[in-house]
C-alpha positions in Angstrom: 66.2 48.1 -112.4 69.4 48.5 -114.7 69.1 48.0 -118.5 72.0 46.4 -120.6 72.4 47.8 -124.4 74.1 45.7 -126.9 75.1 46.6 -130.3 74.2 44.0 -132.8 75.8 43.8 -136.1 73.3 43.2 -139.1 75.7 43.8 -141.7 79.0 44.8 -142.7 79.6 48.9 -142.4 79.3 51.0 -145.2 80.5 54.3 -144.5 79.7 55.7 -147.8 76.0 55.1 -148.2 73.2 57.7 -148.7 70.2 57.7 -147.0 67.2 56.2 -149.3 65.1 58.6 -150.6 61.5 56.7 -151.0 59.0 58.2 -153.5 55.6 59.8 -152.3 52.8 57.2 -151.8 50.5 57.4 -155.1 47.2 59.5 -154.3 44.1 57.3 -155.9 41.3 58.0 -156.9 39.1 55.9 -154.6 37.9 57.7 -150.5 40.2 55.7 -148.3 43.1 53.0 -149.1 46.0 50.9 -147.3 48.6 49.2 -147.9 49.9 46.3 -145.5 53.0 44.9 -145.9 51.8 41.4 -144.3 55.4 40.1 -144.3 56.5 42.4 -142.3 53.4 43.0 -140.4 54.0 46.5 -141.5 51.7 49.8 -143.2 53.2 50.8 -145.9 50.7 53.6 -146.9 47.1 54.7 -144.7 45.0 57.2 -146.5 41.8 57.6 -144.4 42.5 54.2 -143.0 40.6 54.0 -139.6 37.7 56.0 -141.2 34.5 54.2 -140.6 33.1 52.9 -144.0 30.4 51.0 -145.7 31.9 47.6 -146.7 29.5 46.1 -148.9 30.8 42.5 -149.7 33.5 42.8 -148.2 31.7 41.8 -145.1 31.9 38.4 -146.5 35.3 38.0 -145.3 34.1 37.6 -142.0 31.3 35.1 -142.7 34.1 33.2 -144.7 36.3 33.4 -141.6 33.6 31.9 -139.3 32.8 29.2 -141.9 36.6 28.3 -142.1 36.6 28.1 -138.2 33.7 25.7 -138.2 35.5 23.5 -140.4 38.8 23.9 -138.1 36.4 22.7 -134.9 34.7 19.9 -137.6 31.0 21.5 -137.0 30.8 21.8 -140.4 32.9 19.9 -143.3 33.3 20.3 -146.7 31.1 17.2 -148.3 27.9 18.1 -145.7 25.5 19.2 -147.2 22.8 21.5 -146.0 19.6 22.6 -147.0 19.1 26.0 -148.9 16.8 28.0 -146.0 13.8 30.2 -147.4 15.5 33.4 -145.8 18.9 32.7 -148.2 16.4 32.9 -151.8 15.0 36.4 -150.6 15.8 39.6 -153.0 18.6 41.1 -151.6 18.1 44.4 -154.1 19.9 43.1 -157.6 22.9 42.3 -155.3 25.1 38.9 -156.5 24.1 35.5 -155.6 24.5 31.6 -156.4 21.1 31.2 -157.9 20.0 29.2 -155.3 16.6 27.8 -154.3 14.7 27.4 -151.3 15.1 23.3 -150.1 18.1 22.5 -152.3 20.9 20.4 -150.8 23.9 21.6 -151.3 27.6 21.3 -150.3 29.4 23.0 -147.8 32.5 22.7 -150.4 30.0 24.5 -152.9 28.6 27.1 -151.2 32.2 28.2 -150.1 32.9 28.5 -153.5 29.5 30.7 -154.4 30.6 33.0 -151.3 34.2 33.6 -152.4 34.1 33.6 -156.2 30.5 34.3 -156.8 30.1 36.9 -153.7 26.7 35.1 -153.4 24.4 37.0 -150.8 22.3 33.5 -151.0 25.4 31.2 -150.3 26.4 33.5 -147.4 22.9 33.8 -145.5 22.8 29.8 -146.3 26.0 29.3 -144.2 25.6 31.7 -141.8 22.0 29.8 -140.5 23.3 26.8 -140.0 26.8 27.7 -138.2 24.5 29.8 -135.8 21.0 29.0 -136.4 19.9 32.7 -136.6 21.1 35.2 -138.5 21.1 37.5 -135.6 23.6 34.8 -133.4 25.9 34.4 -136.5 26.2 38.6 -136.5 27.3 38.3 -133.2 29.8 35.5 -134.1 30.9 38.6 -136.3 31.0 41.1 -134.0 33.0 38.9 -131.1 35.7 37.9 -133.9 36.4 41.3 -135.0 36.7 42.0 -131.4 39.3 39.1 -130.9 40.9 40.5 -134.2 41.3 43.8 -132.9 39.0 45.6 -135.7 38.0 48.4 -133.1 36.6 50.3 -136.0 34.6 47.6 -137.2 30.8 46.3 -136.6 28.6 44.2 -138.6 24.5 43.8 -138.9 24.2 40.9 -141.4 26.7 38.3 -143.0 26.4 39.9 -146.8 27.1 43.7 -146.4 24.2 45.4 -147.0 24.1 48.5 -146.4 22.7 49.7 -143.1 24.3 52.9 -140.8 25.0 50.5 -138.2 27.3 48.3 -140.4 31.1 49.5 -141.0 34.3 49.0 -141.3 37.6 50.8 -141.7 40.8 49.9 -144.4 42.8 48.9 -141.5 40.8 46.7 -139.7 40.0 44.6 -142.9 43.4 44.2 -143.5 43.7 42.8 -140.1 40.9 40.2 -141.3 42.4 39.6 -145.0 45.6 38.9 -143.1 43.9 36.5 -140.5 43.0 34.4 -143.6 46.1 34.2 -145.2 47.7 33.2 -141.4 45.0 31.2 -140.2 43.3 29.2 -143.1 45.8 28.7 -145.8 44.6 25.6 -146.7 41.4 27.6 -147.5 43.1 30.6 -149.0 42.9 29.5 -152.7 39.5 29.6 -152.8 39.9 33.5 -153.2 42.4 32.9 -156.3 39.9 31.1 -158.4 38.7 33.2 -161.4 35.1 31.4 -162.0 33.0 29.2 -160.6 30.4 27.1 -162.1 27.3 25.8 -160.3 24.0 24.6 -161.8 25.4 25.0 -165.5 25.8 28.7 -165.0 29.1 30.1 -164.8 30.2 33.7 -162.9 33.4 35.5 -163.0 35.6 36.4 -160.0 35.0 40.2 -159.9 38.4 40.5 -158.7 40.0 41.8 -162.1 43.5 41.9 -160.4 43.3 38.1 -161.0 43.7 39.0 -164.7 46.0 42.3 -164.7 48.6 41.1 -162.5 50.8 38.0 -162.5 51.4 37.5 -159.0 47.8 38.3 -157.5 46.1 35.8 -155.6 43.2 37.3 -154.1 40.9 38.0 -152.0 37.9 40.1 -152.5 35.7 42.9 -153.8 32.6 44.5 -152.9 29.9 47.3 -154.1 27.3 49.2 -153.4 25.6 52.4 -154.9 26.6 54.3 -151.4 30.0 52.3 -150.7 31.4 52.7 -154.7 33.4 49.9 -155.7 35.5 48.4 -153.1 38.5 45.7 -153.1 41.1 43.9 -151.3 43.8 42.7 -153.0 47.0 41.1 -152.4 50.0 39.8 -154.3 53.0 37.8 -153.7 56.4 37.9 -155.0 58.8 35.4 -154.1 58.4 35.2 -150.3 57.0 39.0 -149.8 53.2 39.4 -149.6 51.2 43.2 -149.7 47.3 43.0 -148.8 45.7 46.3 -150.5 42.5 47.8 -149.2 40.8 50.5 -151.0 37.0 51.9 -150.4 34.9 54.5 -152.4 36.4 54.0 -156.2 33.8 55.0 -158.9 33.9 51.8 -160.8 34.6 48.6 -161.5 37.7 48.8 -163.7 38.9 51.9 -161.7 39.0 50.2 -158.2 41.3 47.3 -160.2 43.9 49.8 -161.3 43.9 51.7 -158.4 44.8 49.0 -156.4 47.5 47.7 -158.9 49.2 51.1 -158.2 49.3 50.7 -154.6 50.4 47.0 -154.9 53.2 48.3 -157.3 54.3 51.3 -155.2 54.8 48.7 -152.3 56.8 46.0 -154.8 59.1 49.0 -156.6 60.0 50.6 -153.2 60.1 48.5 -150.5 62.6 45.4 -149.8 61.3 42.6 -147.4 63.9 41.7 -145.4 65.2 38.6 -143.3 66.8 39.3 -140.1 66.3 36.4 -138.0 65.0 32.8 -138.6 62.8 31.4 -136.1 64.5 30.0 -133.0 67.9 31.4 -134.0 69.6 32.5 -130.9 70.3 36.5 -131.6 72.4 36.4 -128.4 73.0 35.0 -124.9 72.5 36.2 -121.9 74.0 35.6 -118.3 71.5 34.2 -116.1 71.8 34.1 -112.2 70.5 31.4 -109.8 69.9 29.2 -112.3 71.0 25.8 -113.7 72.7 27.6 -116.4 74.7 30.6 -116.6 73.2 31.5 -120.1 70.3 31.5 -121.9 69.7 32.1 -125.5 67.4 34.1 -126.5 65.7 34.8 -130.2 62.2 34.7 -131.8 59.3 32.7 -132.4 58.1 33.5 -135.4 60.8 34.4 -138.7 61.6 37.8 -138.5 61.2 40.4 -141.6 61.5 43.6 -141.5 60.2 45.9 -144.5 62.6 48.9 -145.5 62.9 51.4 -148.4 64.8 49.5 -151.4 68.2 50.6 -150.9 68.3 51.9 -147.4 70.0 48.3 -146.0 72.7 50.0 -145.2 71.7 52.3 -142.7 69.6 49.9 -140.6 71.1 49.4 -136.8 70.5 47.1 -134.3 71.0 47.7 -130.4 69.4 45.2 -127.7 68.0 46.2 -124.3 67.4 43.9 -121.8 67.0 44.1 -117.3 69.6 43.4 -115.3 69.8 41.1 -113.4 67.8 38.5 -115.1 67.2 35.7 -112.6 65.9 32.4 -112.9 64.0 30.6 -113.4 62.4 31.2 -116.7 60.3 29.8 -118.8 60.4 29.0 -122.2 59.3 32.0 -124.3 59.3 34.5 -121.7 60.1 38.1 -122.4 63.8 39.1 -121.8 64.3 42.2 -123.3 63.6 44.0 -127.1 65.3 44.6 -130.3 65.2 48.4 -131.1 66.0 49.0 -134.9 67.0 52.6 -136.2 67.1 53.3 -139.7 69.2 56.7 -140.7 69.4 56.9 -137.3 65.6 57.2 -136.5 63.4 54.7 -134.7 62.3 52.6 -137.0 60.7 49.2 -135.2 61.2 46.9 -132.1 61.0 43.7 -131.5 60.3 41.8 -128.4 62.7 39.2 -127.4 62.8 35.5 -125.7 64.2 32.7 -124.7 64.3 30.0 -126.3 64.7 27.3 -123.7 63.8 27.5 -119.8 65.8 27.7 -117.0 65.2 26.1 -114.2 65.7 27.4 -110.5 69.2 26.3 -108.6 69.9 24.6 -105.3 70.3 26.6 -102.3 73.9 26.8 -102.5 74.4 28.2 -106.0 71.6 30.6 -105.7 73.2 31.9 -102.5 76.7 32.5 -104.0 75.1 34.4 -106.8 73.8 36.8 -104.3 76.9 37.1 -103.0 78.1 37.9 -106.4 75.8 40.3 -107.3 76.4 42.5 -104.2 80.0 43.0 -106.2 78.0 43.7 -109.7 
C-alpha cells in the first residue's frame, strides 16, 4: 500500500529562530514524582514513575471513582442515606476518619465529603459496603477499574490504603486515575478543592496545603503512612492549561507541599500548552474513490493541544501520512491516516486522524470507472 505525505503549515516560517533550550527538571526531595501535562495528555517529568509504591490514601481516589460511577448509573445518589456498618468504626491504627459511629444514618453527599476533604478511613469503608456489599467485592471493583484505566502497575487490597505488600501503586498510573476524575466526573471534581469540612460540629482541614500556597490549585489528594512518607497529588490550572503532580516518599507534611509546588511551577514557567486544532475542524481533505463523494474531510474528535517548551513554537512542523487509495465507504470516525509532529526536527508526537463525516459506497457504474481510473494512478 502507498502512503501520501503532506506538509501542513502550523505557522508562518521563521527562519531565524533558535532552538528552545528547556531547563533541567528540578530533583525533589521525595522517592518518586511526575508530572502530567493533562492538557496535552503529555509527561512532562517521570522520576521513578512506574516504580511500585505504597499509596497510603491515595487509594481513596479509586474508592471515590467507583462511588462517582455509582451515582453516574443512579445506584447510589447524593441525598440516600446509609447506615454507618460496625466494620467502618474499627481502629484503623490513628489513621484519619469522619468520626463516625456504628448505626448512624448518614448522607451519601456527606460521606463524599468526609472521604475527599477529611480522608476518612470510616467514610470510605462506609461507601465501599454498600456499593459492593463486601469489602472484598468492592476491592475487586478496584482492581477491574485500574485494569480498564490502564494502571498496569497498580493493585489494591482495601478501599483506604493501608498498608499491606500486596497493595501498590506507581506515580504514573495515579495520574492516569487523578486524570480520569477530572475527565470523567467534573461535576464531582470540586469536592477535592474544598479546604474543610464540617460534620457533627467538628471541623478538619484539607491536608492538601497546595490549596493555601498556590492560587491556582484545585486539588486532589494527599496521603501518609509511617512506610509510604507523605504522599500528594496535586494539580493546578491556569487559564485553560491543567498539570496533575504526583509525588511519593517525601519526609513530611510541609515538605511534600513545596515539593510539589516546584514541580507544578517547573511545568507552568517552561512549558506552553498549545492549540492546534479545534474539534471537528477539518485539517484537510482527502480524495476518496467509489464513493458518493470525491472528498472527505478529515480532523479530530477531541480539541487538540499539544504541550512544547516556552519558546520553541517556531520550530514545530507538521507533515500528514495517510494510504493510498482510500476507498469507500467509510464510516464516520474511522482512521485515515496520522499527524506526525517534529520539533527541531525531532519526533516529537502523532496524532491519529479521521473523518469527520461517512461516505457511503457508490453505484455500480461510478465504482467501476474509478477502477478504471486507478489502473492510470
Amino acid at each position: 500500500m502507498k502512503f501520501f505525505l503532506l506538509l501542513i503549515c502550523l505557522l508562518p516560517a521563521f527562519s531565524a529562530a533558535q532552538p528552545a533550550v528547556l531547563p533541567d527538571a528540578p530533583q525533589l526531595a521525595a522517592r518518586a514524582w511526575l508530572l502530567y501535562d493533562y492538557t496535552s495528555n503529555r509527561i512532562l517529568v517521570n522520576q521513578g514513575g512506574d516504580e511500585r509504591l505504597e499509596p497510603a490514601s491515595l487509594t481513596k481516589l479509586m474508592t471515590a471513582y467507583l462511588a462517582f460511577d455509582a451515582l453516574k448509573h443512579r445506584t447510589l445518589s447524593m441525598e440516600q442515606k446509609l447506615t454507618v456498618p460496625t466494620a467502618a468504626t474499627r481502629s484503623f491504627g490513628g489513621e484519619s476518619r469522619m468520626l463516625l459511629k456504628a448505626g448512624q444514618t448518614v448522607s451519601v453527599n456527606e460521606l463524599l465529603h468526609g472521604l475527599i476533604v477529611q480522608s476518612g478511613n470510616d467514610a470510605a469503608i462506609t461507601l465501599a459496603l454498600n456499593i459492593a456489599g463486601s469489602e472484598a467485592g468492592f476491592v475487586d471493583m478496584m482492581n477491574k477499574e485500574a485494569g480498564r484505566l490502564g494502571m498496569n502497575n497498580t493493585h489494591f487490597t482495601n478501599p483506604v490504603g493501608l498498608p499491606d505488600a500486596q497493595h501498590y501503586s506507581s506515580a504514573s498510573d495515579l495520574a492516569l486515575l487523578a486524570a480520569a476524575i477530572v475527565r470523567d466526573y467534573p461535576q464531582h471534581y470540586a469536592l477535592f478543592g474544598l479546604r474543610d469540612y464540617t460534620f457533627n460540629n467538628v471541623t478538619q482541614a484539607n491536608r492538601n496545603r497546595l490549596l493555601w500556597l498556590d492560587p491556582y490549585a484545585d486539588g486532589i489528594k494527599t496521603g501518609h503512612t509511617e512506610t509510604a512518607g507523605y504522599c500528594l497529588i496535586g494539580s493546578a490550572k491556569r487559564d485553560n492549561h491543567r498539570l496533575i503532580s504526583v509525588l511519593f516518599g517525601a519526609d513530611s507534611d510541609r515538605l511534600r507541599a513545596a515539593e510539589s509546588q516546584k514541580l507544578l511551577n517547573y511545568g507552568f514557567q517552561n512549558f506552553d500548552a498549545v492549540s492546534l486544532y479545534r474539534k471537528d475542524q477539518p485539517v484537510t481533505t482527502l480524495r476518496i474513490w467509489k464513493g458518493t463523494e470525491k472528498h472527505v474531510s478529515v480532523g479530530f474528535r477531541q480539541d487538540l493541544f499539544l504541550t512544547i517548551p516556552k519558546g520553541a513554537y517556531p520550530q514545530l512542523k507538521a507533515t500528514m501520512e495517510t494510504p493510498q487509495p482510500i476507498l469507500a465507504p467509510i464510516s464516520g470516525g474511522q482512521r485515515l491516516g496520522v499527524l506526525k509532529l517534529t520539533l527541531d526536527g525531532k519526533p516529537y508526537a502523532e496524532f491519529p486522524l479521521i473523518a469527520l463525516e461517512g461516505v457511503p459506497l457508490a453505484n455500480v457504474f461510478s465504482r467501476g470507472w474509478d477502477s478504471m481510473r486507478l489502473l492510470f494512478q
